[in-house]
ZASEDO-934454 format. One record per residue (C-alpha): residue number from 0; residue in one letter; x, y, z. Coordinates in steps of 0.05 Angstrom, whole numbers, always signed. Each point is the difference from the previous one (the first is absolute). Example, Ala and Ser with C-alpha at 12.3 -4.5 7.8 and 13.67 -1.06 7.14 Angstrom:
BEGIN
nr->0 rest->A east->+246 north->-90 up->+156
nr->1 rest->S east->+27 north->+69 up->-13
! end
This chain:
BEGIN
nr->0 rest->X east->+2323 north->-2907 up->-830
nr->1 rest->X east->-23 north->-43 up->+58
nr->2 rest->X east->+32 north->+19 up->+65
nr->3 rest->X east->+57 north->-34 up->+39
nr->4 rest->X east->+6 north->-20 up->+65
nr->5 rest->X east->+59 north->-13 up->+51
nr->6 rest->X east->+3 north->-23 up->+81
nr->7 rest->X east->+37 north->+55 up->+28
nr->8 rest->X east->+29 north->+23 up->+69
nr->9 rest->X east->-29 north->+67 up->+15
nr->10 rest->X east->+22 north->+42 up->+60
nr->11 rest->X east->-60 north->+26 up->+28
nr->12 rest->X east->-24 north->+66 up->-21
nr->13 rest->X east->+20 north->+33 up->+64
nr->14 rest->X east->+64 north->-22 up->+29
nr->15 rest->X east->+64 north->+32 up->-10
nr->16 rest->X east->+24 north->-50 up->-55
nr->17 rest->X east->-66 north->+8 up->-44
nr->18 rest->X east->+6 north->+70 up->+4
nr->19 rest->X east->+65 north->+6 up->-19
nr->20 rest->X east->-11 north->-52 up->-56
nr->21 rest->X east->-55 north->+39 up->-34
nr->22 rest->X east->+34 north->+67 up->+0
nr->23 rest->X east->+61 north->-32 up->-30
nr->24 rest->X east->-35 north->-31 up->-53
nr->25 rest->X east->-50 north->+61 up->+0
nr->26 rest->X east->-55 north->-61 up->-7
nr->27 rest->X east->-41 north->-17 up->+54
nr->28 rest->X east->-23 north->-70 up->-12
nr->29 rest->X east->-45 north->+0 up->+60
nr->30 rest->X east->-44 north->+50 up->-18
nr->31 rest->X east->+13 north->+0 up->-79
nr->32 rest->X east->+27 north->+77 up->+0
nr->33 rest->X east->+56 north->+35 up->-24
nr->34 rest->X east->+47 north->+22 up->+61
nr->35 rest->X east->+40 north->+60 up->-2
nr->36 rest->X east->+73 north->-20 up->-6
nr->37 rest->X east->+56 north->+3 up->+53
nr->38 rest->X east->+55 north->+35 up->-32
nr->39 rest->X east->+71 north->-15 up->+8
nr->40 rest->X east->+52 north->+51 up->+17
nr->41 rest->X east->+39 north->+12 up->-57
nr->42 rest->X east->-41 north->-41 up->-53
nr->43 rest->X east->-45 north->+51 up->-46
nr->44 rest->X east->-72 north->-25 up->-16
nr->45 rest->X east->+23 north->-26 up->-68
nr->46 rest->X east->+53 north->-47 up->+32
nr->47 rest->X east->-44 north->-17 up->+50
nr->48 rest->X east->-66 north->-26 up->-40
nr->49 rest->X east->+59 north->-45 up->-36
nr->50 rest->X east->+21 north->-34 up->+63
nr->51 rest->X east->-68 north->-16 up->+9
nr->52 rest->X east->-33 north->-16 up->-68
nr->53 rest->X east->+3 north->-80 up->+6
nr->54 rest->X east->-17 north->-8 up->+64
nr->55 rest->X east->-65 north->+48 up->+14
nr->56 rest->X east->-50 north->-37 up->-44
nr->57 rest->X east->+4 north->-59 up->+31
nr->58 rest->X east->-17 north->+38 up->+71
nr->59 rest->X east->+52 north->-8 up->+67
nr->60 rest->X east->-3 north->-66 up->+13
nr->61 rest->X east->+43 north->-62 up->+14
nr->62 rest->X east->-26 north->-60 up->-52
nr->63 rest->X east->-32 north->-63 up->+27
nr->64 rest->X east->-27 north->-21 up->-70
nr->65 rest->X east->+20 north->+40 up->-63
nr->66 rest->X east->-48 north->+31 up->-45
nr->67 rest->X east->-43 north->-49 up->-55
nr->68 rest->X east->-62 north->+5 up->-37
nr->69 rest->X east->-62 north->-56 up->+29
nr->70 rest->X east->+0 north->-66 up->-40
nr->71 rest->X east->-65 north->+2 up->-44
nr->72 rest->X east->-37 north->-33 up->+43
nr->73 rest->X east->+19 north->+36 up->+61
nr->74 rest->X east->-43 north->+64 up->+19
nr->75 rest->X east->+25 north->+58 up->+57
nr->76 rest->X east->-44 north->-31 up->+63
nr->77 rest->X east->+38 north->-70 up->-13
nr->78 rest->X east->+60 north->+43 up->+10
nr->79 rest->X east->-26 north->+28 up->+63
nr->80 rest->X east->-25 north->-61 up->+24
nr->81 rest->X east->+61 north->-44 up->+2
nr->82 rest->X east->+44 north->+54 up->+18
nr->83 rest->X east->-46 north->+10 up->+59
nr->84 rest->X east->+2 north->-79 up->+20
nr->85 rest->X east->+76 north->+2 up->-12
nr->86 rest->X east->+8 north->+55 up->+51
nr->87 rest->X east->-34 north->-35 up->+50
nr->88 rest->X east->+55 north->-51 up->+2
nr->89 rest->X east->+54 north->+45 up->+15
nr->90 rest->X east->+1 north->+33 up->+72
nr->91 rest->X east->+37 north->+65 up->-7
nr->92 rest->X east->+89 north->-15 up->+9
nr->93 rest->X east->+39 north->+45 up->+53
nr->94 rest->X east->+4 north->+72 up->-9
nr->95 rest->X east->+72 north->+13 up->-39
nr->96 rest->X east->+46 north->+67 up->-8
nr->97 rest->X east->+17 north->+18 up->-72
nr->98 rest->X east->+54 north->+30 up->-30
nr->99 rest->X east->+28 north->+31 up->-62
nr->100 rest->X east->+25 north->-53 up->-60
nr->101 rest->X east->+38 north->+5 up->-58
nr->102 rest->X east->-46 north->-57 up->-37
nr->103 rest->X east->+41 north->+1 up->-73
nr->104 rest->X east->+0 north->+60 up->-25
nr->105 rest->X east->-64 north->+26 up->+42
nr->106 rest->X east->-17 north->+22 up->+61
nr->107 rest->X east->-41 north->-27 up->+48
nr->108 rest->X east->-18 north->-12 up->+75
nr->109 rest->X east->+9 north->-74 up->+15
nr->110 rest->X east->+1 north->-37 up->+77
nr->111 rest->X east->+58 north->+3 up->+41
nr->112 rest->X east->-9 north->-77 up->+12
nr->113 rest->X east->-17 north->-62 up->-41
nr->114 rest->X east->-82 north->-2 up->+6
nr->115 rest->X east->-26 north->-81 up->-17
nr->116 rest->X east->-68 north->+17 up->+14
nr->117 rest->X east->-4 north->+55 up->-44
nr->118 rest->X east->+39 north->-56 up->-44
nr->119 rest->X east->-61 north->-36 up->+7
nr->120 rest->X east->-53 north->+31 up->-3
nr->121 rest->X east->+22 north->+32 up->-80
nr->122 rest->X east->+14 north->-61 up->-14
nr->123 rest->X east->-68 north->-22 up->+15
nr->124 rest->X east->-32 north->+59 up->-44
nr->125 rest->X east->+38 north->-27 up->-55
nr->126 rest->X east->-19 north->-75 up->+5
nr->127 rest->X east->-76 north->+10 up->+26
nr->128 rest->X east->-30 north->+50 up->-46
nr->129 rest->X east->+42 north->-22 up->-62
nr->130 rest->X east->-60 north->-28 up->-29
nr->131 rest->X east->-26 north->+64 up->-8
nr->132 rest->X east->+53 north->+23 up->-43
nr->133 rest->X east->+1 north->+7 up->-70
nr->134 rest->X east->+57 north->-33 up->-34
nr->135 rest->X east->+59 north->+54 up->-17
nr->136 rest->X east->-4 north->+19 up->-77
nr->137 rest->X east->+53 north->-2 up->-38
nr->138 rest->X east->+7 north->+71 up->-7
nr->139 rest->X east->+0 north->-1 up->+80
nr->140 rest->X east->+56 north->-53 up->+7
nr->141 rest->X east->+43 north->+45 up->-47
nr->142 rest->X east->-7 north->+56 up->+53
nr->143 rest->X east->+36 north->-40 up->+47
nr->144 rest->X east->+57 north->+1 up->-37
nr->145 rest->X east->+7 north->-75 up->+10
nr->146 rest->X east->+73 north->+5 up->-35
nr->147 rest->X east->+20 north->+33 up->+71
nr->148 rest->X east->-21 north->-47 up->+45
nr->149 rest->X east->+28 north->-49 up->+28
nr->150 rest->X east->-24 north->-80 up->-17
nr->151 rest->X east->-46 north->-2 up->+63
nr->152 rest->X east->-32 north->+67 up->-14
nr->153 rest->X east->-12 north->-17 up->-73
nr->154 rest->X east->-42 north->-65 up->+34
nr->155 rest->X east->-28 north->+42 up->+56
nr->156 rest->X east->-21 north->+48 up->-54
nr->157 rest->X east->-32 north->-56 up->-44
nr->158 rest->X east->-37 north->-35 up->+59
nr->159 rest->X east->-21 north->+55 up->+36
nr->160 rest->X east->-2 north->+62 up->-47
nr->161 rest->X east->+60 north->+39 up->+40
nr->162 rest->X east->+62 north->-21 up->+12
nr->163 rest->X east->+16 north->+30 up->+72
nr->164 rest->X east->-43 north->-46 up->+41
nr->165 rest->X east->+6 north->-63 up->+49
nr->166 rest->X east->+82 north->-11 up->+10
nr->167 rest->X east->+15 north->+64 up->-49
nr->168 rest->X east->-50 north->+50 up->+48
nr->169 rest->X east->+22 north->+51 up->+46
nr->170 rest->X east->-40 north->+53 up->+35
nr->171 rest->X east->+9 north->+68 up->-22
nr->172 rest->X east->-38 north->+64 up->-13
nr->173 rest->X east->+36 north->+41 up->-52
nr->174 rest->X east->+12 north->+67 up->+1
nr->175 rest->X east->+36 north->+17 up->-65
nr->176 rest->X east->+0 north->-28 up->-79
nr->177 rest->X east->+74 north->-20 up->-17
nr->178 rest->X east->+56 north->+46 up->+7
nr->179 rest->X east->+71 north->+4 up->-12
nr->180 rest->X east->+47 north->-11 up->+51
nr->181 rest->X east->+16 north->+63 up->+14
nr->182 rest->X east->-74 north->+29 up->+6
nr->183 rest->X east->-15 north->-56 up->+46
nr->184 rest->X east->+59 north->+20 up->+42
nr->185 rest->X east->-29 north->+74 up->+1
nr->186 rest->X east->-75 north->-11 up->+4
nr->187 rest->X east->+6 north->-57 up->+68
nr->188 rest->X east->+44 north->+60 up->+29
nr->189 rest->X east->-47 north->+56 up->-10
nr->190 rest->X east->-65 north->-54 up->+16
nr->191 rest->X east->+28 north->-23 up->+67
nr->192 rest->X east->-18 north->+62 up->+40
nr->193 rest->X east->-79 north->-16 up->-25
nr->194 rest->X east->+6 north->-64 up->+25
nr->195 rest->X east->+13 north->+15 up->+70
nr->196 rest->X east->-64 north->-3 up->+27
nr->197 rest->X east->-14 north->-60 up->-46
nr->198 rest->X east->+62 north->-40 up->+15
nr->199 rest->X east->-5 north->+3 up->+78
nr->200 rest->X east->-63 north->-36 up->+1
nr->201 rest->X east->-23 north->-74 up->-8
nr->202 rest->X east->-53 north->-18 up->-52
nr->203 rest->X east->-57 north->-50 up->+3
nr->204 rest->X east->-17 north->-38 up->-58
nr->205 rest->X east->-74 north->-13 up->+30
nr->206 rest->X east->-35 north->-2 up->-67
nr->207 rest->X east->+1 north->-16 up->-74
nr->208 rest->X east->-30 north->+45 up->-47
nr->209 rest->X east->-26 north->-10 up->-71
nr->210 rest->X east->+14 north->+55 up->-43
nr->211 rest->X east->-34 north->+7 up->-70
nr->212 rest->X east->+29 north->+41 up->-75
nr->213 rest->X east->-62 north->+24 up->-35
nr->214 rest->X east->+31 north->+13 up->-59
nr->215 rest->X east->+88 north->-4 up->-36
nr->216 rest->X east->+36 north->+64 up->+34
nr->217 rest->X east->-55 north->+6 up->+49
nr->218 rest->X east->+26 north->+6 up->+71
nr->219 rest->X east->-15 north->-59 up->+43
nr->220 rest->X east->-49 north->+15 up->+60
nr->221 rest->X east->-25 north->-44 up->+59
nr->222 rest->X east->-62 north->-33 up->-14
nr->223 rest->X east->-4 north->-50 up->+72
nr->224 rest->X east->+45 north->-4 up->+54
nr->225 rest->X east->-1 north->-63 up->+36
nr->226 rest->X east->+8 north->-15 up->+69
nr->227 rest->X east->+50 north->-52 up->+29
nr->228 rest->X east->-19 north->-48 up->+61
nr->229 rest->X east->+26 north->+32 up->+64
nr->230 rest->X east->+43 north->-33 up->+36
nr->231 rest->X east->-60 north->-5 up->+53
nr->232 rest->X east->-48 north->-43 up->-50
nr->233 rest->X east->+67 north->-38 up->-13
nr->234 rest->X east->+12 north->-20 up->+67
! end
């Protein structure tokens, strides 16, 4: 299988909120390694891997461009390339607090405020390195489950191979696959004391980082991280 690619968010390896993020998932996407698992009072291991499942392969991360296999034509240092370009466009937005989200049935940690430059600059990884995506396959579409979507996702998902991006796109870094109501309810009581330390901080979105899938159920793992401008080369 070639491998995939995706423009992530990554907390940096050693702040709070990347720490926390790869014992969570037990995947540390920085540094490609299995993490050992924060456990949950009152969840047993079994319970525990289940809440997780979805969410670890894909690393802790909040999505900027959503995974997709290179266009034929289109080899990894392309990639690299104009996802290095494109981050020199962007100067890094105001540090932001985060908090904990019912997103749907998921959990997540999404900003406290509305963040247009964030806004922005995803919607720039979709537009600008489209032409280095390959075209969804059929098979691909139907795991969208275009039937649940709403009109504008179904085009989103046809123009730009997911359907959560531009007006549809919100910031989040997930935590949890879905759960029932209830489970939700009991998991975001018995994660808010972990978040403390995460929660009373803000987080800077300084740089973009392309992430890579070497192979289906491989976990993803960071292959560049890419600095923004400062707001000192901005000004």
């Amino acid at each position: 299988m070639k491998p995939r690619y995706a423009i992530y968010y990554v907390p940096d390896e050693n702040s709070p909120l990347g720490e926390f993020g790869a014992h969570w998932l037990g995947w540390d996407i920085n540094r490609a390694l299995e993490a050992d698992l924060l456990p949950l009072a009152g969840v047993n291991a079994e319970e525990r891997l289940k809440l997780i499942e979805h969410a670890a392969p894909y690393g802790f991360h909040a999505t900027l461009k959503a995974p997709f296999f290179l266009a034929p034509q289109a080899v990894e240092n392309d990639l690299l390339r104009d996802a290095a370009k494109l981050a020199q466009i962007f100067s890094s937005p105001p540090g932001f607090p985060l908090k904990l989200t019912h997103l749907g049935r998921f959990l997540a940690l999404t900003p406290t405020d509305s963040q247009p430059g964030i806004d922005g600059l995803a919607a720039c990884c979709i537009t600008e390195l489209d032409a280095l995506r390959a075209p969804l396959t059929a098979r691909d579409r139907e795991r969208r489950r275009p039937e649940k979507l709403s009109r504008k996702q179904t085009e989103l998902l046809d123009q730009w191979g997911y359907p959560f991006v531009l007006e549809e796109y919100r910031f989040h870094l997930t935590l949890t696959g879905p759960l029932s109501d209830d489970a939700r309810i009991r998991v975001a009581s018995l994660i808010a004391n972990e978040l403390d330390a995460v929660l009373t901080q803000t987080i800077t979105l300084d740089a973009i980082t392309v992430v890579r899938q070497d192979r289906t159920n491989a976990p993803f793992r960071l292959l560049e991280r890419l600095p923004l401008r400062s707001n000192k080369e901005a000004s």
